[in-house]
Backbone as JSON Lines, residues from 0, in Angstrom:
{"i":0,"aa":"X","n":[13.04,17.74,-17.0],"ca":[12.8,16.8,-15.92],"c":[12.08,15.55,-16.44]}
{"i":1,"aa":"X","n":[12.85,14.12,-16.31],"ca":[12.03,13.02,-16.57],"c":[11.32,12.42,-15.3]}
{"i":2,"aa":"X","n":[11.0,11.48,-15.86],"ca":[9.79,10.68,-14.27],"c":[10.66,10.2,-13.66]}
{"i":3,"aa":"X","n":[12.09,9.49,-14.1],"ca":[13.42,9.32,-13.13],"c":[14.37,10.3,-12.26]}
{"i":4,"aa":"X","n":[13.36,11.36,-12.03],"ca":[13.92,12.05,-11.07],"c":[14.75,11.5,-10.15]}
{"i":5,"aa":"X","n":[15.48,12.34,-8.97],"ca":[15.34,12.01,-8.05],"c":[14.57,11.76,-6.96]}
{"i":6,"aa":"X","n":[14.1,13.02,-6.88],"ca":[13.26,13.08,-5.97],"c":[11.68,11.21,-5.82]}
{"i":7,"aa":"X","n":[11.54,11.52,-7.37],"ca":[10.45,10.31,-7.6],"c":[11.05,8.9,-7.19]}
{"i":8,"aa":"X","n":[12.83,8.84,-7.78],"ca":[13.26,7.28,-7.39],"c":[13.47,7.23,-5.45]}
{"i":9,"aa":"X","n":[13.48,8.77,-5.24],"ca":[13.6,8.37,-3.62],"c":[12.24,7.87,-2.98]}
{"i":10,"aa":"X","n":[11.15,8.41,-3.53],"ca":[9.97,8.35,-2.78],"c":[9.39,7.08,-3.22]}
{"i":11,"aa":"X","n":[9.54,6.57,-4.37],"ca":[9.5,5.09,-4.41],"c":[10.28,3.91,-4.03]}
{"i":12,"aa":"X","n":[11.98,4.43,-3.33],"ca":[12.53,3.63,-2.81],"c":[12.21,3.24,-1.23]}
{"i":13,"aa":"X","n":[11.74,4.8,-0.64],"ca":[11.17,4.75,0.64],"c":[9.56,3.58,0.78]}
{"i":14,"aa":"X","n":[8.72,4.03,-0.59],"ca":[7.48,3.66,-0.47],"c":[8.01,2.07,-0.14]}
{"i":15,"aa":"X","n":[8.68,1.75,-0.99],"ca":[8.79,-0.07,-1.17],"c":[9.64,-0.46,-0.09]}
{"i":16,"aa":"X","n":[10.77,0.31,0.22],"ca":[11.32,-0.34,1.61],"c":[10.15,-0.04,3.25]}
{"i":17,"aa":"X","n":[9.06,0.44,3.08],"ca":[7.96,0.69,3.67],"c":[7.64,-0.68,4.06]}
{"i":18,"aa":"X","n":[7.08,-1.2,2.58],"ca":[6.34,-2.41,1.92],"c":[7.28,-3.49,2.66]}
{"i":19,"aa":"X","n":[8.16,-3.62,2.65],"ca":[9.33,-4.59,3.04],"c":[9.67,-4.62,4.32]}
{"i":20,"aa":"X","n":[9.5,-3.93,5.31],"ca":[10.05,-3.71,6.49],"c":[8.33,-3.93,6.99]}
{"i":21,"aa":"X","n":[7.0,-3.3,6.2],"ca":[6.13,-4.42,7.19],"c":[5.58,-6.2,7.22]}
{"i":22,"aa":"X","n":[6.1,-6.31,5.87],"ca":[6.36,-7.9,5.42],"c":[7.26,-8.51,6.56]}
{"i":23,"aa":"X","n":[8.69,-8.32,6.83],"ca":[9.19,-8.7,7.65],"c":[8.65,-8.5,9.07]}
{"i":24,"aa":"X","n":[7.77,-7.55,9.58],"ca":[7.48,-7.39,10.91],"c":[6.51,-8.39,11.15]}
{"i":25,"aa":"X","n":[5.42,-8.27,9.59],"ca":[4.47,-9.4,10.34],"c":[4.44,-10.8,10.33]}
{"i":26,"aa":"X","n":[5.88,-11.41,9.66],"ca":[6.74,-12.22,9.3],"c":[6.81,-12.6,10.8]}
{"i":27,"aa":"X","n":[7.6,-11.59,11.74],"ca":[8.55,-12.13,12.89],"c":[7.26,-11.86,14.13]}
{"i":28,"aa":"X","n":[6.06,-11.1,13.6],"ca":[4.85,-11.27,15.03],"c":[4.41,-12.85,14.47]}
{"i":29,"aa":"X","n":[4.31,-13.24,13.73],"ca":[3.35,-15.01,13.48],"c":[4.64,-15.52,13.86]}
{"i":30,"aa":"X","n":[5.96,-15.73,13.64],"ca":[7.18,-16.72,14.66],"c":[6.99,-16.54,16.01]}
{"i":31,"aa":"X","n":[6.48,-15.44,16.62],"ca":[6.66,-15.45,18.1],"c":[5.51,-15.86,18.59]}
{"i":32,"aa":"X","n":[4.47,-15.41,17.8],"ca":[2.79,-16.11,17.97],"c":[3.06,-18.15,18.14]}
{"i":33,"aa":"X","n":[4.09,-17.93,17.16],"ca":[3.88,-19.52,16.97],"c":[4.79,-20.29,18.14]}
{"i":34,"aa":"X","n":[6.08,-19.49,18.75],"ca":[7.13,-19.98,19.43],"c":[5.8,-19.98,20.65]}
{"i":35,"aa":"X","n":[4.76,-19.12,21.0],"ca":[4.09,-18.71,22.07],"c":[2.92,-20.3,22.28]}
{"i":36,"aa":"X","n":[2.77,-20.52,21.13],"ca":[1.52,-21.45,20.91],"c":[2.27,-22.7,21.55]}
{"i":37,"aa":"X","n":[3.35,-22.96,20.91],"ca":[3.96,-24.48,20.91],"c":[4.68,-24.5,22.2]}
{"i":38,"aa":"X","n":[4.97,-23.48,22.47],"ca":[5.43,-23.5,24.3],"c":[4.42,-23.8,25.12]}
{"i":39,"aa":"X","n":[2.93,-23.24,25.0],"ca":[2.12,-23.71,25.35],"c":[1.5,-25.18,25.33]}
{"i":40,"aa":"X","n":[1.5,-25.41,24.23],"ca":[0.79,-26.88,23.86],"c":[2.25,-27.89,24.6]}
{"i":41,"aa":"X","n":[3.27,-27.5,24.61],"ca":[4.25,-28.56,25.01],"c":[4.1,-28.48,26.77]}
{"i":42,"aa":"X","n":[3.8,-27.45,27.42],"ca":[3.7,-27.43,28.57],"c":[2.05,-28.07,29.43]}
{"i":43,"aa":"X","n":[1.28,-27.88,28.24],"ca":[0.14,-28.65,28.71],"c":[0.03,-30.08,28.18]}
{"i":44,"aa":"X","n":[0.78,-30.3,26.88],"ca":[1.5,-31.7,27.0],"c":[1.54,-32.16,28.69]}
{"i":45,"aa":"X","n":[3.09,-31.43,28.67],"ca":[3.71,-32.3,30.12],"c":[2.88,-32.0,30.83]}
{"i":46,"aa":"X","n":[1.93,-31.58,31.52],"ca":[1.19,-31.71,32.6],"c":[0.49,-32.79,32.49]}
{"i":47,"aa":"X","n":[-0.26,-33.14,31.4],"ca":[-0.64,-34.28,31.27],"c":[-0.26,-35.53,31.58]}
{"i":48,"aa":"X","n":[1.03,-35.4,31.07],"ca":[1.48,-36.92,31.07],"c":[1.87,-37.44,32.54]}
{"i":49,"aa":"X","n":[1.98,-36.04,33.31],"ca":[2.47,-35.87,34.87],"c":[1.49,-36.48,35.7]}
């Protein structure tokens, strides 16, 4: 048995697609944070100018 098992390349393919799938989540919570902010600031814009 070498360290290229299977078993070892699965549990490091899981570990890192782990790693990757929460990169992308907290990727797409700061876009909606940000779609949330600028909807805001544009709507208290227009009240203003109203």
């Amino acid at each position: 048995m070498g360290r290229n098992n299977e078993r070892n390349i699965k549990k490091h393919n899981d570990k890192l697609h782990k790693a990757q799938d929460k990169v992308k989540q907290a990727e797409m919570l700061r876009k909606e944070k940000l779609k949330q902010i600028t909807k805001k600031f544009n709507e208290t814009k227009d009240s203003e100018n109203n």
